[in-house]
N, C-alpha and C positions, 0 to 999 in steps of 0.2 A: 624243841626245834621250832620256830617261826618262819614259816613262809608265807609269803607273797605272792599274793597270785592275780596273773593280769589276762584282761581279755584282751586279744593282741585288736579285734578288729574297733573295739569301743578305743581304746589305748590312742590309735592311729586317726581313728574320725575325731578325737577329741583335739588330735594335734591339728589337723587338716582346720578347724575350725580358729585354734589359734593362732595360725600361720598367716589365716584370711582369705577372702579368693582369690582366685586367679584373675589378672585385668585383661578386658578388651573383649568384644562380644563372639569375635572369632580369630581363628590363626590365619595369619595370611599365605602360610607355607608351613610345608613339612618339617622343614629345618627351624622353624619359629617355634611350630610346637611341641617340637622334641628336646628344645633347648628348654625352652617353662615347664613340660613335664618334667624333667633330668633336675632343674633348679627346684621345684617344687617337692619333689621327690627329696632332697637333700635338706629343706627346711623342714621337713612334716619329723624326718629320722631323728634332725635337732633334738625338735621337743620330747620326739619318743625317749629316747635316750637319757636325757634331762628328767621327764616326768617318773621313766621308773628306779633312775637313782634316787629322785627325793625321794617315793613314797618307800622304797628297800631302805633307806638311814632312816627317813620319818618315824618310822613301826620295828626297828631292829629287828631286820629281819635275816635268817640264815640260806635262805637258798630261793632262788626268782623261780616261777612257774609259768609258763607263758601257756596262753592256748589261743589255738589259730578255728573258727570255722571253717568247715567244709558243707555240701548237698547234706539238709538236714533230712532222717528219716522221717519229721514231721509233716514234709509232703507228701510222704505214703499215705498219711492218714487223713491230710485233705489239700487237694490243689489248691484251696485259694490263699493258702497260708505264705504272706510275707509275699504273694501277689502281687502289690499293691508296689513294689518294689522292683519286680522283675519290668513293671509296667510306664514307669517313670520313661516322659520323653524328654532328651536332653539337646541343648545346644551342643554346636562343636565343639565351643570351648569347656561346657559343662562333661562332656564326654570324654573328651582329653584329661581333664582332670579326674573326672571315672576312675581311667584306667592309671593314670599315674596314681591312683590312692591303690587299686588293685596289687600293681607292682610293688608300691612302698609294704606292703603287706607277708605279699610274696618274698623280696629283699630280707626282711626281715627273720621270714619262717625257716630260708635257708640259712643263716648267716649263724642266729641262733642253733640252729639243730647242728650245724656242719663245724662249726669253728667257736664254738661255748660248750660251757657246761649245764647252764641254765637246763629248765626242763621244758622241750618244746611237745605239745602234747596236740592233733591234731588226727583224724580218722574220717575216710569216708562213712557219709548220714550219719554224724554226728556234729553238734556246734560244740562249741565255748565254754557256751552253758553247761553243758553237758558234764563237759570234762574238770569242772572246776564242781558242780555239785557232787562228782564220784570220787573226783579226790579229797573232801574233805569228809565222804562217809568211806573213805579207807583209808583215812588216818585222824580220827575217833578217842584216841587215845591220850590219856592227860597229857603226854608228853608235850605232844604236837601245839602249836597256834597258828589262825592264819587270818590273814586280813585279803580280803578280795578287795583288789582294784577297778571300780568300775562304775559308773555312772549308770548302768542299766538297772532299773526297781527288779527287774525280776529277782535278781538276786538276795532283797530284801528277806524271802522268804527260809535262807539259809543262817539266817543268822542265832547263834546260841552259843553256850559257852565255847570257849574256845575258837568262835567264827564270829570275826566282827565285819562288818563290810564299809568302805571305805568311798567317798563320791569325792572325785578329785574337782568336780568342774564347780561344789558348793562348798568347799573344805568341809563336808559333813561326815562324821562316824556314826556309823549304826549298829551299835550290842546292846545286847540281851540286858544289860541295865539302864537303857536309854536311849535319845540321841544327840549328838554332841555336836560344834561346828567352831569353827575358829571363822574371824572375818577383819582382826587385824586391828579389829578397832579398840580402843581403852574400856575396858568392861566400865557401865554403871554401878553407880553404889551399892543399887540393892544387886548387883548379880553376883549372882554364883558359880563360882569357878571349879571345875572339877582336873585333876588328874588324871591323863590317860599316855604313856607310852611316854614318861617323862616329859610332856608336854600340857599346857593348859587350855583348856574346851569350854567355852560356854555353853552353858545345859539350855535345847530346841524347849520352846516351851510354846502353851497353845494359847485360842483366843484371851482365853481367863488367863493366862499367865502360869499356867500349871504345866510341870514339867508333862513332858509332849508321853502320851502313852504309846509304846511301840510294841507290839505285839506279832511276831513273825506269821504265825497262822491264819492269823488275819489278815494281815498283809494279802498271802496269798488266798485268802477263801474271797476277800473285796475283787482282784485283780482277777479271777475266773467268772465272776459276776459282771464286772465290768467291760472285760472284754481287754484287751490292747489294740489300739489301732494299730503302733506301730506295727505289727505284725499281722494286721488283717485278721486277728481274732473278735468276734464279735459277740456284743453284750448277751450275756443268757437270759439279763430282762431288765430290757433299756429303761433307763430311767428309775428302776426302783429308788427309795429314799434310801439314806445312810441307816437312819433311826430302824428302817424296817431290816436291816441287813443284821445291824448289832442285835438285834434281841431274836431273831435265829439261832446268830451264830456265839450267842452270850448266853442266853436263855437255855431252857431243856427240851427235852425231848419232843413234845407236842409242839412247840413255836418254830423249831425246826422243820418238821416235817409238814405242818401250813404252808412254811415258806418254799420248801423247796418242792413242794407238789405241787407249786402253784402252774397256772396259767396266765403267757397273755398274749395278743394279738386278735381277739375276738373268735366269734361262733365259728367264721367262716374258715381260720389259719391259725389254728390254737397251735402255740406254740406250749413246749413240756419246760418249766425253767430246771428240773432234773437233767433231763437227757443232754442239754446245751451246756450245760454245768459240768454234766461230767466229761464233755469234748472239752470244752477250757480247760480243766484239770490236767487232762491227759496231755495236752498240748502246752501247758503252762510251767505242772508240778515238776519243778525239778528230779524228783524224784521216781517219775512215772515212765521212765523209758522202759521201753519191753527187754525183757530177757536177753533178747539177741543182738540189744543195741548195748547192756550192761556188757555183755561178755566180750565185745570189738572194742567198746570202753576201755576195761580192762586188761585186754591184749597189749592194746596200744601202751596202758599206763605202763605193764612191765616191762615191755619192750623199751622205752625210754629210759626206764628206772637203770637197765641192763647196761646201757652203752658205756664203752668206758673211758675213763677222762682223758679229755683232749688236753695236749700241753700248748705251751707257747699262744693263749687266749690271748694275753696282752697285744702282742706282735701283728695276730691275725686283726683285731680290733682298730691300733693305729692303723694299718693299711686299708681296712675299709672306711676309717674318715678318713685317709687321705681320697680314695677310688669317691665316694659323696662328696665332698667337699664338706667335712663335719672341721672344719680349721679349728673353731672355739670351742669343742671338744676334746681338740689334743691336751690340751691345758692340763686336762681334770680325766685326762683316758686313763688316769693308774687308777682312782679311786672308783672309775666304773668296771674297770678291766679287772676288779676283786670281785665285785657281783657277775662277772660273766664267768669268773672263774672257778666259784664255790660249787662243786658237785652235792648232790642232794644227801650222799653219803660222807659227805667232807666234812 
């Protein structure tokens, strides 16, 4: 069985950005900007709608997984996490638009859970992330594939057999045998064409021209080193070189333990690049949530898995593009209104 799994809040910022902004530096009334929210709101659905039918036919996939953020537990472990976000000051119209992305989110979380079969998966202090690294280590077994929807690196780190991960904004694939990308254009002579999901990918390749090495673990040991801005996580030691990073974490045991007992910031504010490493970790490793955040995890997973099929998907679906104004999705509402309607057991 192949599933699809999207992050609903990457999903929905990625349409917001195709949709473009909103015009005019402010609303001049209420009723102005409740009508550009409502219109805006109705274009962002478009894409949403649109973007998770191709990539469900793209990857033949058998049943959608969506996951929604909520208050991460990661701020238990430190306030300044994602900060940097909470602290953004916005124009009117900036704000406006805010909250109509909010809403298109929320639209979406109910409409999904209440009137589909799709799997809406979402828990307070828990993200996205969360729930998409726990469902693919509990369902582990040959059976299973899945392909993660999502522009976010973090996800990088999840990939192995049977988990390939998917960046809709680069046409890029990323598996355990490489990384792959479509761009439309007539391959060159010398390029090499590979097969992936009945379709054809040309092979990332690096400066030298050699196929691009992608190694998951790495992935994530680079990115707890590095830090994420986006997320207000900071470097555990700014600036180290690449070169000094690889032969740590390629090398053995002593080039390790040099590296990661280092220091830096000088005599006066030595910083430990361990102790900051293993806060990145914790903060980063998909697979590092505490115990109590695994078992609310998997509450939730069962309790979705449980609910039982909703009929009449198709019905409910035209009505809510009629209620958006989704017009140029009636067209094509039967062949979405099958992905809304394939239960995870179907």
């Amino acid at each position: 069985m192949k599933f699809c799994l999207f992050d609903a809040s990457n999903l929905v910022h990625r349409a917001k950005h195709v949709v473009g902004k909103p015009k005019g530096p402010t609303y001049s009334n209420q009723e102005e900007q409740t009508y550009s929210s409502n219109e805006r709101l109705g274009m962002v659905l478009h894409v949403v709608f649109n973007s998770l039918k191709k990539a469900y036919e793209k990857f033949g996939a058998n049943h959608a997984v969506v996951c929604f953020d909520r208050k991460s537990w990661r701020r238990e472990i430190t306030e300044t996490y994602k900060a940097n976000r909470r602290e953004v000051v916005r124009t009117p119209t900036e704000q406006a638009d805010h909250e109509a992305i909010i809403k298109t989110i929320d639209t979406l979380r109910d409409f999904f859970r209440d009137y589909t079969n799709v799997t809406v998966l979402e828990a307070h202090y828990a993200e996205a992330d969360d729930f998409i690294a726990r469902w693919v280590q509990l369902h582990e077994d040959e059976a299973f594939g899945h392909v993660i929807v999502s522009a976010d690196t973090d996800f990088k780190q999840l990939v192995r057999p049977g988990v390939d991960l998917f960046s809709p904004i680069a046409s890029t694939l990323y598996t355990i045998d490489g990384v792959f990308y479509q761009d439309g254009k007539k391959p060159k002579k010398d390029e090499v064409l590979v097969e992936k999901y009945g379709e054809s990918w040309k092979i990332k390749t690096d400066k030298q021209g050699e196929a691009l090495r992608f190694d998951p673990k790495w992935e994530l040991f680079e990115k707890c080193i590095r830090g994420d801005t986006s997320d207000n996580i900071p470097a555990a030691w700014p600036g180290v070189r690449t070169k000094a990073m690889e032969k740590a974490f390629y090398g053995d045991a002593m080039e390790w333990n040099n590296f990661i007992n280092s220091t830096w910031g000088g005599e006066e504010n030595p910083m430990s690049v361990r102790e900051l490493y293993e806060m990145n970790k914790l903060l980063i490793d998909l697979t590092m949530q505490p115990d109590a955040v695994k078992e609310l995890i998997d509450e939730a997973i069962a309790e979705a898995l449980e609910k039982p099929h909703k009929p009449l998907v198709g019905a409910y679906f035209t009505k809510f593009c009629a209620q958006h104004g989704l017009m140029n999705l009636l067209g094509r509402s039967d062949s979405i209104a099958r992905i809304l309607n394939t239960s995870y057991n179907q």
